[in-house]
Phi, psi and omega in degrees: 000134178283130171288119160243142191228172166251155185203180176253151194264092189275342166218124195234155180237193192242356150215019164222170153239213159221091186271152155295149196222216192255319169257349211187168162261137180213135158241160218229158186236162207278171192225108153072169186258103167259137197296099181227167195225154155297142219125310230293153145253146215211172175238150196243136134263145193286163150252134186271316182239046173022219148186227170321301212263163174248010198183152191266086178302120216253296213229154138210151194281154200298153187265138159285306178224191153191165190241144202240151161221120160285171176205124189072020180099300196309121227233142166231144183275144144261332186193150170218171176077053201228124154267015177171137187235114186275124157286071190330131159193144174265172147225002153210132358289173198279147166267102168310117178320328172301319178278333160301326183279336165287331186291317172346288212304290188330279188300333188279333199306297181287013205027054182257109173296098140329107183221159199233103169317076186283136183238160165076040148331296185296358201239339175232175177316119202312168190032002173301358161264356218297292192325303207273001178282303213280315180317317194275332188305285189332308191263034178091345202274166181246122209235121177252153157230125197219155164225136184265322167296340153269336191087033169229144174098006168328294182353284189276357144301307172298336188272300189272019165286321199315143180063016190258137159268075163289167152229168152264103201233148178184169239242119162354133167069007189236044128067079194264317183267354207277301199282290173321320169321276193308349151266357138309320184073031182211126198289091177313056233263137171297173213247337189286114192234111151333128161207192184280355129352303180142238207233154202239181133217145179293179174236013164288112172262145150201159170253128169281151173245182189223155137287016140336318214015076175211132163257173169220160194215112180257096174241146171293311200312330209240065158299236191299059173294117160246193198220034170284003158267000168309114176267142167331311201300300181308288193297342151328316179274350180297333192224108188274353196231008173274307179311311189296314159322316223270288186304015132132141177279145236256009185211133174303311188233060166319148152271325184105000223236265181215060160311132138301124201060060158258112171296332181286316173308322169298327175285296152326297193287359171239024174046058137270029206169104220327121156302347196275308204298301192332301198293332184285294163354295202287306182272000171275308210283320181295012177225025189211158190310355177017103175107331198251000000 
């Protein structure tokens, strides 16, 4: 009789994984085509006298959350089970308020907690985060400063990771594998490997635990994401004090733009409200089904 147990999916492959189990790791091949992702939680059967795989992925269990990327419209899990999501920025190379602000829309989109990761510390001028600290603050987000290449300023991160599912996302260089090592203990090799071609990425996603007791989930997918399965409201709910407003403006379908009775627009002129978030808003939801 076959053992069934639940486990978690820690490493996925394009038709096998590796799951964690209750005593062990197994890897295991998929049973028929189930949508699975790293996260994923799955009910498994052992095989006692096996063959390659050690195990059957049978099921898999409801996502508490999942993280999506599209591409033609078409929405894909890239990840699952995640309670937070870190936002890499630099100031070299520079990280744009724009890619911050989308990963925001995004993880709030997914219900998912956002928080923004200043790296390189250790490399630039006292206060060159001040601004974008005091911004992202203002609005609830939880803004660590840190060098991930030194260790330093770990702490108080690794203290609110506890009991937490990150993932980590940032921009080339802006030292993403760096960090996972150091909170890991396991050596993170970037994912980007050069050749006379271009450019390469592995398709091994996994997750790690810690003795933190915080896992993290190190994936390629998610460089790029886009986010053209995304509806106004949802990247709306993504810019919050854009949101609070928005209900009002003196017309239901506002552009936000140079409405008559635009509360938001009212607010903008009276810098009650970042110009950086406004100008990002405007150009994220126009690059997204908006409207539709």
């Amino acid at each position: 009789m076959l053992k069934v147990q639940t486990g978690q999916i820690i490493e996925f492959y394009s038709n096998t994984c590796k799951v964690k189990g209750v005593d062990a790791d197994y890897k295991c091949r998929i049973q028929g085509r189930i949508d699975l992702v790293v996260g994923d939680m799955v009910n498994i059967e052992l095989e006692p006298n096996g063959d390659a795989c050690e195990g059957v992925v049978t099921e898999r269990l409801d996502r508490k959350t999942a993280l999506y990327k599209s591409k033609d419209r078409t929405k894909k899990a890239v990840a699952a089970n995640i309670t937070c999501i870190g936002v890499l920025a630099t100031v070299y190379p520079k990280t744009s308020n724009e890619f911050i602000d989308k990963w925001v829309a995004i993880s709030r989109c997914s219900n998912i907690e956002p928080i923004i990761i200043f790296n390189k510390s250790d490399s630039v001028e006292e206060g060159s985060y001040d601004e974008n600290q005091k911004l992202y603050s203002n609005l609830d987000i939880k803004t660590f400063l840190i060098s991930a290449k030194l260790h330093l300023n770990l702490e108080p991160l690794t203290e609110f990771l506890a009991n937490q599912t990150a993932i980590f996302v940032g921009n080339s260089g802006s030292g993403k594998s760096t960090l996972t090592s150091a909170l890991t203990g396991e050596v993170i090799l970037a994912r980007e490997l050069s050749n006379n071609q271009g450019v390469h990425t592995t398709s091994v996603s996994t997750l790690y635990s810690t003795d933190k007791k915080f896992k993290l989930i190190d994936s390629p997918g998610v460089r790029d994401i886009g986010i053209e399965h995304l509806l106004a409201k949802d990247i709306l709910h993504g810019f919050s004090e854009i949101e609070n407003l928005a209900s009002s403006c003196a017309y239901p379908k506002c552009s936000h733009q140079e409405d008559d009775g635009c509360a938001v627009m009212e607010a903008l002129n009276n810098d009650e409200i970042a110009q950086s978030r406004y100008n990002n808003f405007m150009t994220i939801v126009q690059s997204s089904n908006y409207g539709e």
